[in-house]
C-alpha positions as CSV (number, residue, x, y, z in Angstrom):
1,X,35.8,29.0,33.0
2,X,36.5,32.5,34.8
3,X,34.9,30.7,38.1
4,X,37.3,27.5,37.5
5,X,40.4,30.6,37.2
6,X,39.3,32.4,40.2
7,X,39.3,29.6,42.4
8,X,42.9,28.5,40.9
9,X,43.9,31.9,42.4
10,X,42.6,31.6,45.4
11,X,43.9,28.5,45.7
12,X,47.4,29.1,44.8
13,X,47.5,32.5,47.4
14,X,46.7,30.1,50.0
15,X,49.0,27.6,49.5
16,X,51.8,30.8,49.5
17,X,50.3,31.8,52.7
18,X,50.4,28.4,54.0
19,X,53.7,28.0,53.0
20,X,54.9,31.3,54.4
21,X,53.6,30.3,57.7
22,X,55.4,27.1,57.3
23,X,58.9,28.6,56.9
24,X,58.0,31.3,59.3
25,X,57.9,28.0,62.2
26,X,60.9,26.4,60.9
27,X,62.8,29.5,60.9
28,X,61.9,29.2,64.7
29,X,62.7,25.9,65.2
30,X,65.9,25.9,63.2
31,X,66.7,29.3,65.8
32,X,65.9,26.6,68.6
33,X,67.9,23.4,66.8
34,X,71.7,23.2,66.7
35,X,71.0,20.5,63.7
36,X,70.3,22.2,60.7
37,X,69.8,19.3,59.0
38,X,67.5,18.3,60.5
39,X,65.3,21.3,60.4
40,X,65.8,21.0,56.9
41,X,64.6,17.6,56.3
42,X,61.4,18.4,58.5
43,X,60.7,20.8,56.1
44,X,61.0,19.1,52.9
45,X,58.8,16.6,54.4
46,X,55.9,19.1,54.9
47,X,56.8,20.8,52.0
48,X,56.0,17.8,50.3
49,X,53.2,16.5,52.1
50,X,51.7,20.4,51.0
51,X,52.5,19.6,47.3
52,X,50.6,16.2,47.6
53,X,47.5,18.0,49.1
54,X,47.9,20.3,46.4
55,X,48.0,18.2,43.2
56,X,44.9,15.9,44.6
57,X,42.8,19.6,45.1
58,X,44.1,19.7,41.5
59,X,42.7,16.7,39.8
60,X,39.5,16.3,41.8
61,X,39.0,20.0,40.6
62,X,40.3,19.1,36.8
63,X,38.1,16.0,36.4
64,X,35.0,17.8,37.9
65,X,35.5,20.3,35.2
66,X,35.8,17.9,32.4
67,X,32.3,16.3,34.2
68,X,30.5,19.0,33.8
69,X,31.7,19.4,30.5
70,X,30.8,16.3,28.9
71,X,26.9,16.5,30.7
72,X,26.9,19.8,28.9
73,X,27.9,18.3,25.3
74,X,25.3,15.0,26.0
75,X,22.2,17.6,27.0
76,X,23.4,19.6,23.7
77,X,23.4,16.0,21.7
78,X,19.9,14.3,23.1
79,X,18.8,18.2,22.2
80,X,19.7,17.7,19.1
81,X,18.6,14.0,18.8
82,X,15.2,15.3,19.7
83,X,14.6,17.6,17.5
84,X,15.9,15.0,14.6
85,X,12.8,12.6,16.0
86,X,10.7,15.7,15.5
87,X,11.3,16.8,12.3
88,X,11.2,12.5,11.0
89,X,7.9,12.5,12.8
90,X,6.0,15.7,10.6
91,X,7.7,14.3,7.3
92,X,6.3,11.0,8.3
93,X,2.8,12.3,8.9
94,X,3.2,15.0,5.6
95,X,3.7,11.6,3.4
96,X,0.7,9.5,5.2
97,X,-1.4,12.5,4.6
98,X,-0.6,12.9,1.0
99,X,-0.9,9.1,0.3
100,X,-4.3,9.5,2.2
101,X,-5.6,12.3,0.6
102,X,-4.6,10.4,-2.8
103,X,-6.7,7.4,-1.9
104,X,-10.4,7.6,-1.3
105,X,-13.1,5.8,-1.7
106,X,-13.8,6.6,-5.5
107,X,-10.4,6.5,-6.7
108,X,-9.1,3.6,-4.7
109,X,-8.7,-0.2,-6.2
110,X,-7.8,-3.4,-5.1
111,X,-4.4,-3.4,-6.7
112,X,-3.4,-0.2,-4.4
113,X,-3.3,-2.5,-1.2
114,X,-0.8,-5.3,-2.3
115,X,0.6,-8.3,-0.4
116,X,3.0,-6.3,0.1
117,X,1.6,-3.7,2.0
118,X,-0.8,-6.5,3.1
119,X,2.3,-8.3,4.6
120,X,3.7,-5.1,6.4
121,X,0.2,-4.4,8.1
122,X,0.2,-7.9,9.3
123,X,4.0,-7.8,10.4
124,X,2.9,-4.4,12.4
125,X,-0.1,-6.0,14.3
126,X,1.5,-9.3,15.1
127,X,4.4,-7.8,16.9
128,X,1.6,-5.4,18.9
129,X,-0.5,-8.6,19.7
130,X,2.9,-10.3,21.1
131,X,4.1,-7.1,23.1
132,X,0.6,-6.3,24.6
133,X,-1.2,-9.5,24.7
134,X,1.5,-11.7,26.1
135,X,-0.4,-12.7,28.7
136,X,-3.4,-13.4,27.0
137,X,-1.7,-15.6,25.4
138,X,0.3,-17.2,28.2
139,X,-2.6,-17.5,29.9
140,X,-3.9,-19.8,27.3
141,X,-7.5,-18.1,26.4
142,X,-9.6,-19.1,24.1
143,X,-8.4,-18.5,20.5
144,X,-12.0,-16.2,19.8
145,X,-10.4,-13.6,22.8
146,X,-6.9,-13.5,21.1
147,X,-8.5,-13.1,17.7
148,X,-10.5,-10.0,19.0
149,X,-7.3,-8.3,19.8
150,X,-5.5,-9.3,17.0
151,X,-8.2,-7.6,15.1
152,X,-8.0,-4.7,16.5
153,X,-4.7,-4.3,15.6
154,X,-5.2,-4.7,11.8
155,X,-7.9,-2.0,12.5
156,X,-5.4,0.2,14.0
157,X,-2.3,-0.5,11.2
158,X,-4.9,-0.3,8.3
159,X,-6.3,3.1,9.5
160,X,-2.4,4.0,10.2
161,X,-1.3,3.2,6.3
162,X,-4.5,5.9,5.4
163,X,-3.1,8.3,8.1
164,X,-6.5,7.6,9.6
165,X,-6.5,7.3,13.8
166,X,-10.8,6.2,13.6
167,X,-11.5,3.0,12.6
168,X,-15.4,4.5,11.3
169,X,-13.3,7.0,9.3
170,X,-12.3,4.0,7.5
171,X,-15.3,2.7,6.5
172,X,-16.5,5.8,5.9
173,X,-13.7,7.6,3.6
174,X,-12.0,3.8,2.1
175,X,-15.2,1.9,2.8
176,X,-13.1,-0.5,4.2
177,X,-14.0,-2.7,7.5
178,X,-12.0,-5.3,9.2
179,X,-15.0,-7.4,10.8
180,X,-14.7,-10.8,12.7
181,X,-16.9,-14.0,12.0
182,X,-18.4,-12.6,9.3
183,X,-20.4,-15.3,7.3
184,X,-22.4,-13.6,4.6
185,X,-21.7,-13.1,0.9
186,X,-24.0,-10.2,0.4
187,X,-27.4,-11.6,1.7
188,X,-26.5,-15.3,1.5
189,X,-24.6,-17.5,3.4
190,X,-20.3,-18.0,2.7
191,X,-20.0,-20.9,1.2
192,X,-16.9,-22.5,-0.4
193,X,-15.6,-25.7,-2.2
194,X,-18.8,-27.9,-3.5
195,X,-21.1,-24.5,-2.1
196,X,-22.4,-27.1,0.6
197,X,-19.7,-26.4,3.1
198,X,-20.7,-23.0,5.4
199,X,-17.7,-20.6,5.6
200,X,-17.7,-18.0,9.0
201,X,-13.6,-16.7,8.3
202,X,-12.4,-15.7,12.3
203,X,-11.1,-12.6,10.9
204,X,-11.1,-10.4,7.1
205,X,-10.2,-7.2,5.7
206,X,-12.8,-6.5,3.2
207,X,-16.0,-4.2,1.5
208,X,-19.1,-5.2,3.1
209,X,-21.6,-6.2,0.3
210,X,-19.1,-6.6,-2.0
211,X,-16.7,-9.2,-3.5
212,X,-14.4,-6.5,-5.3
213,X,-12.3,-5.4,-2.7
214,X,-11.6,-8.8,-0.3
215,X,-8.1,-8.6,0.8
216,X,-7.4,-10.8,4.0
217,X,-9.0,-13.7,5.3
218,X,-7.8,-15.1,8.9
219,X,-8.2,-18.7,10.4
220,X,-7.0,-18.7,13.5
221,X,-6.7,-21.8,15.8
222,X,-5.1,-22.2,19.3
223,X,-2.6,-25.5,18.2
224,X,-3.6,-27.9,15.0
225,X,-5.8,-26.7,12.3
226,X,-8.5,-29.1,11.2
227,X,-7.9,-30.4,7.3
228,X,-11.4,-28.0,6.4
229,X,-9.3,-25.3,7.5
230,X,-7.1,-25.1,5.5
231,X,-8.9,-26.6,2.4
232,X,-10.9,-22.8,3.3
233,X,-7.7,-20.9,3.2
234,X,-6.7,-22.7,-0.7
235,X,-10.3,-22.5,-1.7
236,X,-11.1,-18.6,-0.2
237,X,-8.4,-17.2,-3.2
238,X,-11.6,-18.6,-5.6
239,X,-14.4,-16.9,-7.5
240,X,-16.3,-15.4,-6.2
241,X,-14.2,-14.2,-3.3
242,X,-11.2,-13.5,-4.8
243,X,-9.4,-12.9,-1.8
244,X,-5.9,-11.2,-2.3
245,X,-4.2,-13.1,0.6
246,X,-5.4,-16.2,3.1
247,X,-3.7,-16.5,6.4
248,X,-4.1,-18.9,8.9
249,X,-2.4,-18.7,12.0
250,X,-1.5,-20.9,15.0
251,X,-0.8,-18.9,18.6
252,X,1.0,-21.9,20.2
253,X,0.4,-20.7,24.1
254,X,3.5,-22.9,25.0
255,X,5.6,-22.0,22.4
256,X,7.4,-18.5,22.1
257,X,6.3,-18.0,18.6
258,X,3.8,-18.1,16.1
259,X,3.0,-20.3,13.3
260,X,1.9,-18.8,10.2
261,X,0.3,-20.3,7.1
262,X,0.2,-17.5,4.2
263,X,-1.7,-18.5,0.9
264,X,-1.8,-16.2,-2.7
265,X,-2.4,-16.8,-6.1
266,X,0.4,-16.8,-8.8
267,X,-1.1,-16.6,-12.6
268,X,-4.1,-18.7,-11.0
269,X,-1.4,-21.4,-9.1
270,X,-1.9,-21.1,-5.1
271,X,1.1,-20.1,-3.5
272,X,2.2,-21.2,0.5
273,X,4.7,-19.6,2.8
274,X,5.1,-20.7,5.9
275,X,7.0,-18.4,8.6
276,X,7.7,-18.8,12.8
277,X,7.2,-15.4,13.6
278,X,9.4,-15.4,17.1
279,X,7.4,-13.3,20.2
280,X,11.1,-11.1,20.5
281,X,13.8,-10.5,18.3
282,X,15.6,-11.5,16.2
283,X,12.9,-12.9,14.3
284,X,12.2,-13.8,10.7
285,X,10.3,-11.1,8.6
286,X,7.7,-11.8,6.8
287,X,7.8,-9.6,4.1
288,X,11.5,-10.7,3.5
289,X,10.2,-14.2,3.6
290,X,7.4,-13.2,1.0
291,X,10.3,-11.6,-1.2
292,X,12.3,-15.0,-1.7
293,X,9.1,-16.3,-3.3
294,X,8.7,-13.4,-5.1
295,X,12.1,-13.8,-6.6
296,X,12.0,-17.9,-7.2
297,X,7.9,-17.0,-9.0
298,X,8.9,-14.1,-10.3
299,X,5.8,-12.3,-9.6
300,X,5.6,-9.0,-10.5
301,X,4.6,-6.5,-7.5
C-alpha cells in the first residue's frame, strides 16, 4: 500500500511539472499570438489530452492493485482449503484405524461385513475398474483378464475398509482372501444344485477352508450369461455355502455401462436387484438401489 502511495506522489509531481512546462510554452506563444483565444483553446486542448493520460495511468494502476489483491485472498483461501483436506484426511485414517484395530481375526463375524458394506466395496472397485481399465475393456479382452483386475480392486477396497494397504495383512490379521477360480469346498470339489454340477465362481470374497465366513461370489461374463449361471448365483446363497451376496456381472465392451445381477437372501426368500452401473456420471448407486429393496422387504440391516 505505501509503494502504491509513493508512486501516486510521484505521479501527481510529474504531472505539476509537466503542466508547468506546458503553461511556461503557452505563456510564450500567447507573447507571440495577437489571438488570445486561441492560445487559450490550444491549451485546454492539451490540458485535456494531459488529464486523459492521467486518468488511464490511474485505472490501469487501480485495477492492478485490486489483481494483486484478489491472487493474495485466493493463495490465502486454497491455503486454507488445504489444510481442511489435511486435517479430513488424519480423522479419516484415526476412524479406519480404530474400526481396524476393533476387528481382528478372533473377534470378527460374518454379520460385521454386511451387504451394505459389501455393496459400498463393490460400488468402490467398479468405478476403479471403469476409470483404469477402460481400455481393457474397449479393447474387448477376454472376460478372465478383466476379472483379474477387477479382483484386485476388491483386494484393495477390502484391505481399505480394515485400514489395511497389504493384501497378505489381510489374510493374515482378518483371515480373509479374495481369490479367483477357486473350486474347492475344503478338500473336495464346489458343487451346487443336485451336487453333480462342478462350481469354479470367477471371483469370491471368503475364508479359505471354511464355509463360515463366504461373503461374495462373482460370475462374470463378457455379454449373455448361460442359464447355469445364474441358476449358480440363486443356488450359491445355499447350505453349505451360505454366501452373504451373489453377483454376477456383464462388462458389455460396446456398451458404456455395466450390467449387474445382485442376489441375497430375505428370511430364506432369494432376493434380485438389477442395476446399469454407467462407466461416468451421473450414474445409479448401488447401495441406493439396494435401499429401495430394503424398504419394500423391510430387512433389517
Amino acid at each position: 500500500m505505501l509503494v502504491y502511495i509513493k508512486f501516486i506522489c510521484t505521479l501527481i509531481i510529474t504531472i505539476i511539472s509537466a503542466i508547468f512546462s506546458c503553461y511556461k510554452y503557452l505563456k510564450k506563444e500567447l507573447d507571440k499570438k495577437a489571438d488570445k483565444d486561441t492560445v487559450i483553446k490550444e491549451f485546454d486542448n492539451v490540458f485535456t489530452e494531459v488529464e486523459k493520460k492521467v486518468d488511464k495511468i490511474l485505472y490501469e494502476k487501480e485495477i492492478e492493485f485490486l489483481k494483486n489483491q484478489i491472487n493474495d485472498s485466493n493463495k490465502s483461501l486454497c491455503s486454507k482449503l488445504e489444510e481442511l483436506r489435511d486435517d479430513m484426511k488424519i480423522i479419516k485414517e484415526v476412524l479406519l484405524k480404530k474400526q481396524g484395530d476393533f476387528m481382528t481375526k478372533d473377534n470378527i463375524s460374518k454379520n460385521d461385513i454386511t451387504k451394505k458394506i459389501l455393496f459400498e466395496i463393490i460400488e468402490k472397485s467398479l468405478n476403479d475398474l471403469s476409470i483404469y481399465e477402460r481400455e481393457l475393456i474397449n479393447r474387448d479382452v477376454h472376460e478372465d483378464c478383466i476379472n483379474h483386475r477387477f479382483a484386485f480392486y476388491l483386494e484393495i477396497n477390502l484391505g481399505l475398509f480394515f485400514n489395511i494397504e497389504n493384501h497378505k495383512k489381510l489374510s493374515e490379521i482378518y483371515n480373509l482372501s479374495v481369490d479367483a477360480e477357486y473350486n474347492k469346498n475344503y478338500k473336495e470339489p464346489k458343487r451346487y444344485g443336485d451336487k453333480t454340477s462342478y462350481a469354479i465362481p470367477d471371483i469370491i470374497i471368503h475364508q479359505r477352508n471354511s464355509n463360515d465366513y463366504n461373503l461374495l461370489m462373482v460370475e462374470a461374463k463378457k455379454e449373455e450369461y448361460k442359464k447355469k449361471d445364474q441358476c449358480k448365483l440363486k443356488e450359491m446363497l445355499d447350505e453349505p455355502y451360505n454366501y452373504t451376496l451373489t453377483m454376477g456381472i456383464r462388462y458389455l465392451p460396446k456398451k458404456n455401462y455395466f450390467c449387474l445381477d445382485f442376489y441375497f437372501k430375505n428370511h430364506h426368500e432369494v432376493k434380485h436387484l438389477s442395476v446399469e452401473y454407467s462407466y461416468s456420471y451421473p450414474r445409479k448407486s448401488i447401495l441406493r438401489e439396494y435401499n429401495k429393496i430394503i424398504k419394500k422387504i423391510d430387512i433389517d440391516l
